[in-house]
N, CA and C atoms of all chains as a GROMACS GRO file, in nm:
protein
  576
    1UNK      N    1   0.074   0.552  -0.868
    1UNK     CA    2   0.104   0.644  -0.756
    1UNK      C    3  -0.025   0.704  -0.701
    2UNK      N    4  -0.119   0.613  -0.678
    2UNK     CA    5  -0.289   0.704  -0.638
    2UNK      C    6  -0.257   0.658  -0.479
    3UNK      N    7  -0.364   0.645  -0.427
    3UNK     CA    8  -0.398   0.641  -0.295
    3UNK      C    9  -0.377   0.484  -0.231
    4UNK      N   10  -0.350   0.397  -0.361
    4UNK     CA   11  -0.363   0.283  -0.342
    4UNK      C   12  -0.362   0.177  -0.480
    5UNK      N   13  -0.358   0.056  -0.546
    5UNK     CA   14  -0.244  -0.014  -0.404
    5UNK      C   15  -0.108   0.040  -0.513
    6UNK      N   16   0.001   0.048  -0.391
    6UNK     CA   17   0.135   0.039  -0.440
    6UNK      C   18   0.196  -0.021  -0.526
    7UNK      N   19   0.346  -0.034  -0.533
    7UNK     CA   20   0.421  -0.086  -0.650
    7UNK      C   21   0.448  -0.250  -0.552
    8UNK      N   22   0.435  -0.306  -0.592
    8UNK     CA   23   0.528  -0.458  -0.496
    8UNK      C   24   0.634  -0.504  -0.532
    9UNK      N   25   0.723  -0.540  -0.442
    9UNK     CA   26   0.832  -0.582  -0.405
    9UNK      C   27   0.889  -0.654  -0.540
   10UNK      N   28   1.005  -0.682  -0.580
   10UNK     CA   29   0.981  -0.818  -0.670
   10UNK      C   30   0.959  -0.941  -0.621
   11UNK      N   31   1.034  -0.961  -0.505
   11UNK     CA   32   0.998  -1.075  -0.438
   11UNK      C   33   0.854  -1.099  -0.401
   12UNK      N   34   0.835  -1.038  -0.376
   12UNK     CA   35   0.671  -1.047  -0.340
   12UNK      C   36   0.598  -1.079  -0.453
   13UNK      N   37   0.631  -1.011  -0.545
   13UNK     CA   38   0.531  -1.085  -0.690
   13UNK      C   39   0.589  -1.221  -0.688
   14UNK      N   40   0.703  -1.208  -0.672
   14UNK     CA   41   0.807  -1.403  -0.665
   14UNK      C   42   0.706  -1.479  -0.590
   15UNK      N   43   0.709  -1.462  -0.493
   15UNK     CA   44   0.621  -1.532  -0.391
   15UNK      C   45   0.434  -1.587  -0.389
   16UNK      N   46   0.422  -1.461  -0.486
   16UNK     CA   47   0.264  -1.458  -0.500
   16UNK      C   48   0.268  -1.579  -0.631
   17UNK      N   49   0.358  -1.596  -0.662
   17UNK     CA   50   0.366  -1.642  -0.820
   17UNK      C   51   0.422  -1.819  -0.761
   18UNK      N   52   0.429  -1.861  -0.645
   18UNK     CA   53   0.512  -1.976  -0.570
   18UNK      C   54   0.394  -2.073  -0.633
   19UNK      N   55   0.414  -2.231  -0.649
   19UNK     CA   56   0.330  -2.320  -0.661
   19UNK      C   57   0.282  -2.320  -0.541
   20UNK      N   58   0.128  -2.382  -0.524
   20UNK     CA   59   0.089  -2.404  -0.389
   20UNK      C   60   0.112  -2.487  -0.340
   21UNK      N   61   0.097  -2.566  -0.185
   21UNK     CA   62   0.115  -2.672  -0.133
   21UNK      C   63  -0.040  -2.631  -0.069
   22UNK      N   64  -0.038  -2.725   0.029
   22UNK     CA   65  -0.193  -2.802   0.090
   22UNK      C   66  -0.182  -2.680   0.211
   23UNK      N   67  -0.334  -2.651   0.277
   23UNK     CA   68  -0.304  -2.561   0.345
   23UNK      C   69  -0.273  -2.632   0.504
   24UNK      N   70  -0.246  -2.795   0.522
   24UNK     CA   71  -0.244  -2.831   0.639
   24UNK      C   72  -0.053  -2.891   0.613
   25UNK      N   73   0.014  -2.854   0.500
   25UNK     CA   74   0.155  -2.900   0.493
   25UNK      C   75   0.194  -2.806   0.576
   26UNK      N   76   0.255  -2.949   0.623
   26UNK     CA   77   0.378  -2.892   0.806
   26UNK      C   78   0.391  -2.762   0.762
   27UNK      N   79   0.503  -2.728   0.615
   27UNK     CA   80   0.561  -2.630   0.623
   27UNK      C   81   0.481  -2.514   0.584
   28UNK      N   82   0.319  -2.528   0.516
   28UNK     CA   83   0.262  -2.396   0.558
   28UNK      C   84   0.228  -2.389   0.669
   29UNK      N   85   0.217  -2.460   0.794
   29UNK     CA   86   0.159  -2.441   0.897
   29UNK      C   87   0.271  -2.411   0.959
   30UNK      N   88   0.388  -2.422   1.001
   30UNK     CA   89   0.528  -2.323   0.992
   30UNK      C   90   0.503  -2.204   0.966
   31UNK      N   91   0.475  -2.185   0.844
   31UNK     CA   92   0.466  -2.075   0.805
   31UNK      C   93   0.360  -1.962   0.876
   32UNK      N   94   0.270  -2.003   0.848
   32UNK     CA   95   0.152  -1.936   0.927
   32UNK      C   96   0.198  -1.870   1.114
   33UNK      N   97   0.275  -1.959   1.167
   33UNK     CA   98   0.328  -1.932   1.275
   33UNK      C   99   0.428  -1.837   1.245
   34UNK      N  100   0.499  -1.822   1.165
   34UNK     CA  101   0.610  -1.721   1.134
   34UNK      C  102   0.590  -1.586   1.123
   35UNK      N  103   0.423  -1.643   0.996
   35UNK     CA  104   0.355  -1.477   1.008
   35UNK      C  105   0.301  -1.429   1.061
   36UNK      N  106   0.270  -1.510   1.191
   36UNK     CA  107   0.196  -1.398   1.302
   36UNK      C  108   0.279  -1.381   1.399
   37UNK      N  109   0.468  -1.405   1.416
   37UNK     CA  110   0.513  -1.344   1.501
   37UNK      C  111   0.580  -1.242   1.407
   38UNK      N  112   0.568  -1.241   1.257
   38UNK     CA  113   0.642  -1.121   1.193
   38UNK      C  114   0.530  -1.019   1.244
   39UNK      N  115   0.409  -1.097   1.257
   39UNK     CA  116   0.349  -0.956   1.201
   39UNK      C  117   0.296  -0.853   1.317
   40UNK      N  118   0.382  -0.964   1.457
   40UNK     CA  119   0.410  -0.852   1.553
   40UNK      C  120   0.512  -0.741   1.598
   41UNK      N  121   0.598  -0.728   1.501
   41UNK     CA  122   0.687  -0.640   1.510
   41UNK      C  123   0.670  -0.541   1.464
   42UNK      N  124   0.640  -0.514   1.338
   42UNK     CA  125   0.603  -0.345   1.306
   42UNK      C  126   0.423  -0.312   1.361
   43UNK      N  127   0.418  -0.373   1.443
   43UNK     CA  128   0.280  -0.327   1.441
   43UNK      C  129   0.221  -0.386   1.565
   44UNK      N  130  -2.595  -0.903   2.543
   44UNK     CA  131  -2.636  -1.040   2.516
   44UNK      C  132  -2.520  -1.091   2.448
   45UNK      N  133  -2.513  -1.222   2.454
   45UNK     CA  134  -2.388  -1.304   2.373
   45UNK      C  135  -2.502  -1.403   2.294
   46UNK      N  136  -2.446  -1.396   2.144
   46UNK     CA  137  -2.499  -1.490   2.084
   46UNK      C  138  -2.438  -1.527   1.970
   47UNK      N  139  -2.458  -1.690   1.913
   47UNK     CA  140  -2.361  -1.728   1.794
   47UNK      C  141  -2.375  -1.656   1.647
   48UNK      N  142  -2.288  -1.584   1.592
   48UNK     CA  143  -2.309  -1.556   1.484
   48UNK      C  144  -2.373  -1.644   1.370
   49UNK      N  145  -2.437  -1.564   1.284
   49UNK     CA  146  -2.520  -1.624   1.193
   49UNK      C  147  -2.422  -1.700   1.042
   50UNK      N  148  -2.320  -1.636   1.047
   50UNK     CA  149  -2.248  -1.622   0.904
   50UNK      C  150  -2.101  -1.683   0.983
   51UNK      N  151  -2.109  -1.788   0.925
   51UNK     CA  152  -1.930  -1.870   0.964
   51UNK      C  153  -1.822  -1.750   0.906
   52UNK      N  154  -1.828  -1.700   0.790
   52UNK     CA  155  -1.755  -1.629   0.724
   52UNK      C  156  -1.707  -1.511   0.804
   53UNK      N  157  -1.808  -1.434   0.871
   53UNK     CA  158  -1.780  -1.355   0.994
   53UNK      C  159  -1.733  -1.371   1.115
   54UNK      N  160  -1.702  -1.546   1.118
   54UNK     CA  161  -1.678  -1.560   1.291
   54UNK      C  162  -1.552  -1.530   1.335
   55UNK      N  163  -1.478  -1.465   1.373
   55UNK     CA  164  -1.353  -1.413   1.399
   55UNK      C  165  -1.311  -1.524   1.525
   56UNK      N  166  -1.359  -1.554   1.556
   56UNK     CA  167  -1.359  -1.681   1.742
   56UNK      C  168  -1.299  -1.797   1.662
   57UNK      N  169  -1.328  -1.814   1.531
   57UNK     CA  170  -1.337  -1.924   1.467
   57UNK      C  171  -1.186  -1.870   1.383
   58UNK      N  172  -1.166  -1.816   1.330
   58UNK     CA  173  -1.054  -1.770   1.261
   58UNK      C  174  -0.952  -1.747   1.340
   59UNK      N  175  -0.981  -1.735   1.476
   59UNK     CA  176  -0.904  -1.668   1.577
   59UNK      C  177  -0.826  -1.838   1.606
   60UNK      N  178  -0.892  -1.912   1.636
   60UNK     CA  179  -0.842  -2.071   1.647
   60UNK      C  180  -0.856  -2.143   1.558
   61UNK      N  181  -0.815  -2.106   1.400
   61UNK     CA  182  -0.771  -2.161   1.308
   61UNK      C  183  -0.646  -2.139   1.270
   62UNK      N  184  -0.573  -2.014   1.343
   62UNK     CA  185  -0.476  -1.928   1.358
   62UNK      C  186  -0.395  -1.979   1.484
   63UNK      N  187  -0.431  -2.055   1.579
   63UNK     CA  188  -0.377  -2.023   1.702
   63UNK      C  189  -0.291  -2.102   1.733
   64UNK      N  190  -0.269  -2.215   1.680
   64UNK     CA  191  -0.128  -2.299   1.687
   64UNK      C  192  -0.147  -2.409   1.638
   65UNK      N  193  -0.050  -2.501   1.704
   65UNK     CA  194  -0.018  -2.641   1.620
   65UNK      C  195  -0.193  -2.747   1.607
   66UNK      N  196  -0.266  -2.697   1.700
   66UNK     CA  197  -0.377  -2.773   1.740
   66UNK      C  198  -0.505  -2.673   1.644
   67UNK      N  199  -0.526  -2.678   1.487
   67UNK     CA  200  -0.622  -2.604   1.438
   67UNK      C  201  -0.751  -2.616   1.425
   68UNK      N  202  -0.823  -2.528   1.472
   68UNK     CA  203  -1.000  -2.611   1.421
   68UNK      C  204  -0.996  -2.528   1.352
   69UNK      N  205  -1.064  -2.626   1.209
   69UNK     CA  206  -1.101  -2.573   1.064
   69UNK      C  207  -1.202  -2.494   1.090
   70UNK      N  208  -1.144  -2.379   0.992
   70UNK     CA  209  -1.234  -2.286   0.956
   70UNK      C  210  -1.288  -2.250   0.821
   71UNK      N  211  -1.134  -2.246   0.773
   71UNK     CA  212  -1.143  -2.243   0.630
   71UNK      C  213  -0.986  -2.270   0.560
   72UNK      N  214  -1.035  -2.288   0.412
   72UNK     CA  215  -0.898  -2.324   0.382
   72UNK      C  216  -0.814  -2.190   0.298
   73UNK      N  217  -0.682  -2.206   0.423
   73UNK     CA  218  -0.649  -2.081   0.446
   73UNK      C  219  -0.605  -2.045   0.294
   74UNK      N  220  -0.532  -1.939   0.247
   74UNK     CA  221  -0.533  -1.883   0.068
   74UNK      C  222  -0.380  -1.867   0.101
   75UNK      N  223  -0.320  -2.007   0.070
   75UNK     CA  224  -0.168  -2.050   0.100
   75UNK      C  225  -0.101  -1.943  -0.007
   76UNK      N  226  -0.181  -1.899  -0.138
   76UNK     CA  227  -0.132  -1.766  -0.228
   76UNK      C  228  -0.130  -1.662  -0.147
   77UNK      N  229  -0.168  -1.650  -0.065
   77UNK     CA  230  -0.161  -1.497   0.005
   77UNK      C  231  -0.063  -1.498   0.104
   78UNK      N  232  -0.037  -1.610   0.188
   78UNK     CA  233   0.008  -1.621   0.296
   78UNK      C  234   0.183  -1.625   0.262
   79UNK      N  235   0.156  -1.666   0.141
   79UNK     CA  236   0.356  -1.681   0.125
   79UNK      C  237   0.375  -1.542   0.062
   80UNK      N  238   0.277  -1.459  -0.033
   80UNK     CA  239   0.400  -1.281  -0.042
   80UNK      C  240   0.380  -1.180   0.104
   81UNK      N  241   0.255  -1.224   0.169
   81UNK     CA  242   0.268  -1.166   0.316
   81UNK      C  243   0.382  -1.218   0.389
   82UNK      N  244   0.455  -1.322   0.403
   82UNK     CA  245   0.549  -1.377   0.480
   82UNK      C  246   0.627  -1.282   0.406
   83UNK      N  247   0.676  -1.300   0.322
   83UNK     CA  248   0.782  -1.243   0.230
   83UNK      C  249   0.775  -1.132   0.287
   84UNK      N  250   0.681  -1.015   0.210
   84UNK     CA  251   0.658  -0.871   0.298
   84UNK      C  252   0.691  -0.839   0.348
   85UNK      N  253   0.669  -0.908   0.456
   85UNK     CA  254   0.706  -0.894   0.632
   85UNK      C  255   0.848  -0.877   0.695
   86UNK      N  256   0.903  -1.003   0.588
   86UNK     CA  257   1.057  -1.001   0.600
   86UNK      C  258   1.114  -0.849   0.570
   87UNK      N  259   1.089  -0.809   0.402
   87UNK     CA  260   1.101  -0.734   0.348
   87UNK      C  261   1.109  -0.606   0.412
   88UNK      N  262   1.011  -0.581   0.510
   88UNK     CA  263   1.024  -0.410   0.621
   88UNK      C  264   1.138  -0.500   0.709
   89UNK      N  265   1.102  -0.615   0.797
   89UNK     CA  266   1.203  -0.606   0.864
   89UNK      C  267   1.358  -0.642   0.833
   90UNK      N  268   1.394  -0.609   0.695
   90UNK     CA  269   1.535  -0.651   0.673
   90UNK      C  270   1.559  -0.514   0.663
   91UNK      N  271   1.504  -0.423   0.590
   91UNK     CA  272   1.516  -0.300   0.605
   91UNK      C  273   1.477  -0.223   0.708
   92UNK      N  274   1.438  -0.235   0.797
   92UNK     CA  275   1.363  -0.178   0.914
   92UNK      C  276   1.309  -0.097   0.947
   93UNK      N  277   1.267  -0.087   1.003
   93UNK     CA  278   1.108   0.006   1.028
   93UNK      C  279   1.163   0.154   1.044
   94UNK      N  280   1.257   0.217   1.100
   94UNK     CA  281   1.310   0.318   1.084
   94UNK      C  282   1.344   0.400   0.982
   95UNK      N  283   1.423   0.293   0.916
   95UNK     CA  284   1.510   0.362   0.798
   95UNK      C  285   1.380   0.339   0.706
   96UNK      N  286   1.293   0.284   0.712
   96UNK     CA  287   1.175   0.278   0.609
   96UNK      C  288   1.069   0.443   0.612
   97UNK      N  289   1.046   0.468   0.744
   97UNK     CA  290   0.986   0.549   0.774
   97UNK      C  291   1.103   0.681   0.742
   98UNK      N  292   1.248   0.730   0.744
   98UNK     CA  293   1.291   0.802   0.710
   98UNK      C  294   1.283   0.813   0.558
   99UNK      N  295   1.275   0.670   0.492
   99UNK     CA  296   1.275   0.687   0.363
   99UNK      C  297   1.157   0.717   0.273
  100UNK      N  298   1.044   0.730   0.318
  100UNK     CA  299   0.898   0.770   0.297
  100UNK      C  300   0.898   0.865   0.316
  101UNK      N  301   0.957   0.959   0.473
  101UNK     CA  302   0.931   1.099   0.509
  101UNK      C  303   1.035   1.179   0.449
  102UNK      N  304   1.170   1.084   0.378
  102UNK     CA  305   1.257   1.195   0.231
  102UNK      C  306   1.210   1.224   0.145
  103UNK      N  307   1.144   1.116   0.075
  103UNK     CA  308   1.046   1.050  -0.072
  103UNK      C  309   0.974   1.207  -0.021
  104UNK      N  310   0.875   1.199   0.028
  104UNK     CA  311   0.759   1.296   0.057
  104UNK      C  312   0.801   1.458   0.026
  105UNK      N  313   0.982   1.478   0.143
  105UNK     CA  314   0.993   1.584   0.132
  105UNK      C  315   1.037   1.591  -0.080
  106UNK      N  316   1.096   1.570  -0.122
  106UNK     CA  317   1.150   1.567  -0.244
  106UNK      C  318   0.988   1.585  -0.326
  107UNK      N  319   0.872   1.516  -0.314
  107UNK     CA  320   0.750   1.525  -0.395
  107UNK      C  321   0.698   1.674  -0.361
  108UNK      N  322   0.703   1.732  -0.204
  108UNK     CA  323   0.663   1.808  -0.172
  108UNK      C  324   0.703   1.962  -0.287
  109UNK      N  325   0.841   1.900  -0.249
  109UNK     CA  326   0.954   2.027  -0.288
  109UNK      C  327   0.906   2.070  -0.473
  110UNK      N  328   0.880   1.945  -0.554
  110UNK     CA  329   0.848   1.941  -0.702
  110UNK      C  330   0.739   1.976  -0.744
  111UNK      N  331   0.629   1.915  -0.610
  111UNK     CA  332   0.537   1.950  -0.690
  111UNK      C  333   0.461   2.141  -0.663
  112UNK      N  334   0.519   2.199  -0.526
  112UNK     CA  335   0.486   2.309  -0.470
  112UNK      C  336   0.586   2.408  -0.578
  113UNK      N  337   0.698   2.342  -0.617
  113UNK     CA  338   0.770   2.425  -0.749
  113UNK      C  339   0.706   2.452  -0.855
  114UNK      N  340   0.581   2.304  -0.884
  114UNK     CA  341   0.501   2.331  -1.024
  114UNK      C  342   0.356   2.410  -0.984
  115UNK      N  343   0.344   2.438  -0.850
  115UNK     CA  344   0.214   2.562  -0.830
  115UNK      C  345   0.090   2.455  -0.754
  116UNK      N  346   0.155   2.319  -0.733
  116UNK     CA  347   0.071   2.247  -0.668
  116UNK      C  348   0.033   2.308  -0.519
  117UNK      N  349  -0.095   2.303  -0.453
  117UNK     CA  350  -0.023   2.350  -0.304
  117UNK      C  351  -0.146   2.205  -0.246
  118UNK      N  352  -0.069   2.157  -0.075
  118UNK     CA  353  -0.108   2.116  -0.048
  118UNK      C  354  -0.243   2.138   0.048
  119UNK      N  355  -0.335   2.029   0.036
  119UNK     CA  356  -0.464   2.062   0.127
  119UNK      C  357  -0.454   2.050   0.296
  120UNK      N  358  -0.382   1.947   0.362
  120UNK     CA  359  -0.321   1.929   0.475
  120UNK      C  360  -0.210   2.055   0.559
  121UNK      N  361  -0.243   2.128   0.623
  121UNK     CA  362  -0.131   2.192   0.736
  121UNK      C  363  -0.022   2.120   0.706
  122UNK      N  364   0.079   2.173   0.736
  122UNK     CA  365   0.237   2.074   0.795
  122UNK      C  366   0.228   1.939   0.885
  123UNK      N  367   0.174   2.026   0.973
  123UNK     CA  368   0.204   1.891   1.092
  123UNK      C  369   0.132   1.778   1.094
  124UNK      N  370   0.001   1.783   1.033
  124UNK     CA  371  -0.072   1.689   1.014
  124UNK      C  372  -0.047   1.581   0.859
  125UNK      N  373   0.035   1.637   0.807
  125UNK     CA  374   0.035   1.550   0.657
  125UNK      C  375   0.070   1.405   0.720
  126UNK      N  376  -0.001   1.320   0.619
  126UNK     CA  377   0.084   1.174   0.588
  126UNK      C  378   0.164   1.170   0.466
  127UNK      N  379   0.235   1.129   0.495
  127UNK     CA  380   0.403   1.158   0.425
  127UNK      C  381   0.382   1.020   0.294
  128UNK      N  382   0.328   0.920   0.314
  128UNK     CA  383   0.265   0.859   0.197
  128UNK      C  384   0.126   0.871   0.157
  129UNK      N  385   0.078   0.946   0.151
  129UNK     CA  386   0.000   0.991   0.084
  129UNK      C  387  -0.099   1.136   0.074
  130UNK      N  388  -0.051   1.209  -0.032
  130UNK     CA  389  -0.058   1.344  -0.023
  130UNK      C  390  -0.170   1.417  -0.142
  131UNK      N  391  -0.253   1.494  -0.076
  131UNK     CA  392  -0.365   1.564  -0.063
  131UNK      C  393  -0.340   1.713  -0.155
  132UNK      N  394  -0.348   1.726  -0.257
  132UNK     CA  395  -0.274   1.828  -0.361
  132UNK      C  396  -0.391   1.898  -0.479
  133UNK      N  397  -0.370   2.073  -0.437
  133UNK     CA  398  -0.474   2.074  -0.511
  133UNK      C  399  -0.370   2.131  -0.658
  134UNK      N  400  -0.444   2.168  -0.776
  134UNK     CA  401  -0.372   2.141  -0.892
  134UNK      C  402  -0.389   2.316  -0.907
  135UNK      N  403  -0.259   2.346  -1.031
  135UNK     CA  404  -0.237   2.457  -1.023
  135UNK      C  405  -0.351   2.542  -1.095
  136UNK      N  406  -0.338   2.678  -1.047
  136UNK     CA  407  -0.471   2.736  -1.139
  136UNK      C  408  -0.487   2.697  -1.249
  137UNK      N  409  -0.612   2.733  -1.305
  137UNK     CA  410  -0.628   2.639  -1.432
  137UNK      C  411  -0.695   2.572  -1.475
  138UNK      N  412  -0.604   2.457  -1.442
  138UNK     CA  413  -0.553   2.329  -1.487
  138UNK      C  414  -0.680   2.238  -1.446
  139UNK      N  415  -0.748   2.157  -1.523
  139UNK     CA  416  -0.857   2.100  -1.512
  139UNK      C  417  -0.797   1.937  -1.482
  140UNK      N  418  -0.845   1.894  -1.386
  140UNK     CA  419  -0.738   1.785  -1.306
  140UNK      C  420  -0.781   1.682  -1.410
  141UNK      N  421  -0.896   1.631  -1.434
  141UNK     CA  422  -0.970   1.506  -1.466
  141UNK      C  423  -0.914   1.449  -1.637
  142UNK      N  424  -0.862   1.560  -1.716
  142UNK     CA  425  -0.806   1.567  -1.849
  142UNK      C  426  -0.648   1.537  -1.837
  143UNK      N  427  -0.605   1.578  -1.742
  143UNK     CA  428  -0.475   1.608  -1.737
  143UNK      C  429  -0.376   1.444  -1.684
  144UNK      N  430  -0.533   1.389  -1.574
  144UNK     CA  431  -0.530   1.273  -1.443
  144UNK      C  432  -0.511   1.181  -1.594
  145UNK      N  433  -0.594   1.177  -1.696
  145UNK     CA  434  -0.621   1.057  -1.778
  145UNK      C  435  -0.518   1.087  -1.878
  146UNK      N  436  -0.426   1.152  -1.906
  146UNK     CA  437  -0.296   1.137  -1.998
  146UNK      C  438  -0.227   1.104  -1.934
  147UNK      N  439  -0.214   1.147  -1.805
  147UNK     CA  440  -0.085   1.072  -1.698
  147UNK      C  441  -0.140   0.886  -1.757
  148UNK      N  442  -0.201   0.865  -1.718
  148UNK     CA  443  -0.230   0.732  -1.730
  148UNK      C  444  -0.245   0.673  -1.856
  149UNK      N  445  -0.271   0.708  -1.967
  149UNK     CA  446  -0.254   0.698  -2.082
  149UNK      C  447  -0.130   0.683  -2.163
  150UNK      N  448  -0.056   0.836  -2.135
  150UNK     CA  449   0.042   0.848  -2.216
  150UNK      C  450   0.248   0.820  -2.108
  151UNK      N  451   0.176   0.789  -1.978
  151UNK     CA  452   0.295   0.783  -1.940
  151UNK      C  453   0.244   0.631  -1.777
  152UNK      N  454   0.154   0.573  -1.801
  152UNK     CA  455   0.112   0.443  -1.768
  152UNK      C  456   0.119   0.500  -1.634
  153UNK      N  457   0.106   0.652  -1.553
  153UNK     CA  458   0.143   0.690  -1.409
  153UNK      C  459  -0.051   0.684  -1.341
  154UNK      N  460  -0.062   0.588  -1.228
  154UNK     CA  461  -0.240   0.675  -1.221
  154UNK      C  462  -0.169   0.729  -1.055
  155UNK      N  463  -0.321   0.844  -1.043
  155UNK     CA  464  -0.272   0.945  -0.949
  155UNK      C  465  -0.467   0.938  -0.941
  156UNK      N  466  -0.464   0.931  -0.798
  156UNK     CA  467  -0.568   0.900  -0.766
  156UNK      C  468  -0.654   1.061  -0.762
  157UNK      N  469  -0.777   1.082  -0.792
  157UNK     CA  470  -0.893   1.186  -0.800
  157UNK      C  471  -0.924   1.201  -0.657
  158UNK      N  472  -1.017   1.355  -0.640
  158UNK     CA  473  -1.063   1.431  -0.510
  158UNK      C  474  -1.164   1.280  -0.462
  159UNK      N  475  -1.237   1.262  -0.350
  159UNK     CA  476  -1.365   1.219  -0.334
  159UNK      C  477  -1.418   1.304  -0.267
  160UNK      N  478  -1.582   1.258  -0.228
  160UNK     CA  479  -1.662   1.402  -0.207
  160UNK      C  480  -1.661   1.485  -0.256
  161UNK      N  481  -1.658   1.620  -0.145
  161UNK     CA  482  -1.624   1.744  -0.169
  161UNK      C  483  -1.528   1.763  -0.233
  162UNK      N  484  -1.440   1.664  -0.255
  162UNK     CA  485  -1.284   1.752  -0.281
  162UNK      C  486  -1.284   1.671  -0.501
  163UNK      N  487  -1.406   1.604  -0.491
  163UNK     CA  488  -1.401   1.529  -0.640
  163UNK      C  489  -1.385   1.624  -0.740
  164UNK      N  490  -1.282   1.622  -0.838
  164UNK     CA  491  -1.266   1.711  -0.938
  164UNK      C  492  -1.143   1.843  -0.909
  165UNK      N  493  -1.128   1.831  -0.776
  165UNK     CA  494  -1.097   1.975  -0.748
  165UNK      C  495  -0.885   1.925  -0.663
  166UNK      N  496  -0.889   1.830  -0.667
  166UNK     CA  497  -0.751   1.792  -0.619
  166UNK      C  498  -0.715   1.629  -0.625
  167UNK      N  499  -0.608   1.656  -0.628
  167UNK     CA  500  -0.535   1.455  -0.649
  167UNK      C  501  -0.486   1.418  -0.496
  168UNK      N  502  -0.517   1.297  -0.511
  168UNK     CA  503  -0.416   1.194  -0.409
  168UNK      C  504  -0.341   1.130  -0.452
  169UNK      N  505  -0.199   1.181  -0.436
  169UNK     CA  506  -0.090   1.088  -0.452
  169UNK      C  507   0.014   1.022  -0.378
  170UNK      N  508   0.004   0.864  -0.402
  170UNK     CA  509   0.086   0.778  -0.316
  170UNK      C  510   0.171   0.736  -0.333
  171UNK      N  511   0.268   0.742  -0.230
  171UNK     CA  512   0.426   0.702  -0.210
  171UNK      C  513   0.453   0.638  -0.101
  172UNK      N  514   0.402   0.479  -0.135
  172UNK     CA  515   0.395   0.393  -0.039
  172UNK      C  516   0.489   0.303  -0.074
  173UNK      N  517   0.525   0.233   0.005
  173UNK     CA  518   0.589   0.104  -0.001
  173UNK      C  519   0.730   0.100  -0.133
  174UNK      N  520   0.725  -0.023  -0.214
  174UNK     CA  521   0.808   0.021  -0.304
  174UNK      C  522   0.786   0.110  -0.396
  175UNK      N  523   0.676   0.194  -0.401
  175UNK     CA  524   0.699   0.334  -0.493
  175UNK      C  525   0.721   0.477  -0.397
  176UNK      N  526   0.810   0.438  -0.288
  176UNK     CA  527   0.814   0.546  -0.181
  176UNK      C  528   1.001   0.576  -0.261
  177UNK      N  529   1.006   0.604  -0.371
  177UNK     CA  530   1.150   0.638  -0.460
  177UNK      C  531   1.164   0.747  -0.442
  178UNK      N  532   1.258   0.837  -0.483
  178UNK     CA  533   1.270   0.944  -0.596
  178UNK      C  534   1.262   0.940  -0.703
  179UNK      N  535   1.292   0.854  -0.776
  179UNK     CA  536   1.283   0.756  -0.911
  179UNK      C  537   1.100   0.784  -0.900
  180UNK      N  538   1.017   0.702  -0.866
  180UNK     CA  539   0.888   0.732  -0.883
  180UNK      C  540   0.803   0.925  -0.910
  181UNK      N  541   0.881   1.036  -0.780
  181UNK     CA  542   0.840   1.153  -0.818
  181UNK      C  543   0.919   1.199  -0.934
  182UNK      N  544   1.033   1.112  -0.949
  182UNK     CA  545   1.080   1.257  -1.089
  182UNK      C  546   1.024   1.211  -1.190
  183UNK      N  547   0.971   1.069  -1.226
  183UNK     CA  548   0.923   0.996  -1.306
  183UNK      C  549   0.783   1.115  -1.334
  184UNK      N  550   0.710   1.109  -1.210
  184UNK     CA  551   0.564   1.206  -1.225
  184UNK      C  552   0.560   1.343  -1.265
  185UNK      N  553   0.725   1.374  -1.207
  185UNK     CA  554   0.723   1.538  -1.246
  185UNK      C  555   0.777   1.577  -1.386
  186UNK      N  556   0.842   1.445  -1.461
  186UNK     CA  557   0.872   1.495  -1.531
  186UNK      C  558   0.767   1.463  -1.640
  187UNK      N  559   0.649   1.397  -1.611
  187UNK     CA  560   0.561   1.352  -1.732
  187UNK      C  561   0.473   1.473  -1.725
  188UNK      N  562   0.465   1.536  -1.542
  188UNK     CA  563   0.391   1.658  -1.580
  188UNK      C  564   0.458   1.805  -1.660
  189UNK      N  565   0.560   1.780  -1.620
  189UNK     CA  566   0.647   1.922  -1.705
  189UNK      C  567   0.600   1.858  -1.857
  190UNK      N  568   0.562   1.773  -1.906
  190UNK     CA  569   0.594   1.723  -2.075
  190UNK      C  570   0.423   1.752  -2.093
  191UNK      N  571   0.340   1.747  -2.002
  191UNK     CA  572   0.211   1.755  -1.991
  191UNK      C  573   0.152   1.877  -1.977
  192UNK      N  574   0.166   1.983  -1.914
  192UNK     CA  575   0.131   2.089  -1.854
  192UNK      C  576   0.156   2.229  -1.937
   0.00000   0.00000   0.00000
């Protein structure tokens, strides 16, 4: 509980914890597009 | 003047169109570990939404406020200016923060961040961000300080 960093999600540790794929697979590059229209909504 | 940066690592022009769609020029290889709990994240505020998130930080806050100004804490911030996750608290007379900061963390695994600068030694920062923006998280703190104090 300091100034920093927080508690995370469980999912989010889920996620951090995912096997990797290649960073040019379709579906991370999907992805990558996903997170820069999420990451125009709160912000 | 316009001129090419020295350090690829800094080029943002370059990151900027490694980012920019289906057509990528390499920049670097992106940290596919980071990029999938940020996706996640992301979801995560917006399934809950940005509203009810921000009411639920500015309850969290009032409830820490209410516990810890009960135990003689007072805050360093005015009213109107506080950030509601993360709060600026000086410790009750006394009470020597730096002894007290390292049993929280010791004996009840809680850390609560120290003054900097001017304020080092002399008040805590404590955060109630994200998923530790509970009530569950302050009664957790207040009650290790009532067992502490």
């Amino acid at each position: 509980m300091g100034p920093e960093p927080s508690d995370a999600h469980p999912r989010v540790l889920k996620a951090m914890a995912s096997p990797l794929i290649g960073h040019l697979d379709p579906m991370f590059v999907s992805m990558m597009d996903e997170v820069k229209a999420l990451f125009s909504k709160p912000f | 003047m316009e001129t090419c940066l020295a350090n690829l690592f800094l080029d943002l022009t370059m990151v900027k169109n490694y980012w920019a769609g289906a057509k990528r020029a390499y920049h670097h290889t992106a940290p596919v570990s980071s990029v999938f709990p940020r996706h996640e994240a992301l979801n995560i505020v917006l399934e809950e939404g940005l509203e009810t998130r921000w009411a639920r930080h500015q309850a969290v806050h009032q409830h820490l406020r209410t516990q810890l100004e009960k135990r003689g804490f007072r805050f360093l911030v005015d009213k109107p200016y506080r950030l509601p996750n993360l709060n600026a608290v000086f410790l009750p007379e006394g009470i020597d923060e730096a002894p007290l900061r390292s049993k929280l963390l010791d004996q009840f695994n809680i850390e609560v961040g120290g003054g900097l600068g001017a304020f080092a030694g002399k008040l805590w920062r404590v955060g109630i961000m994200g998923e530790s923006a509970t009530k569950n998280h302050v009664n957790m703190l207040t009650s290790a300080l009532d067992e502490l104090m």
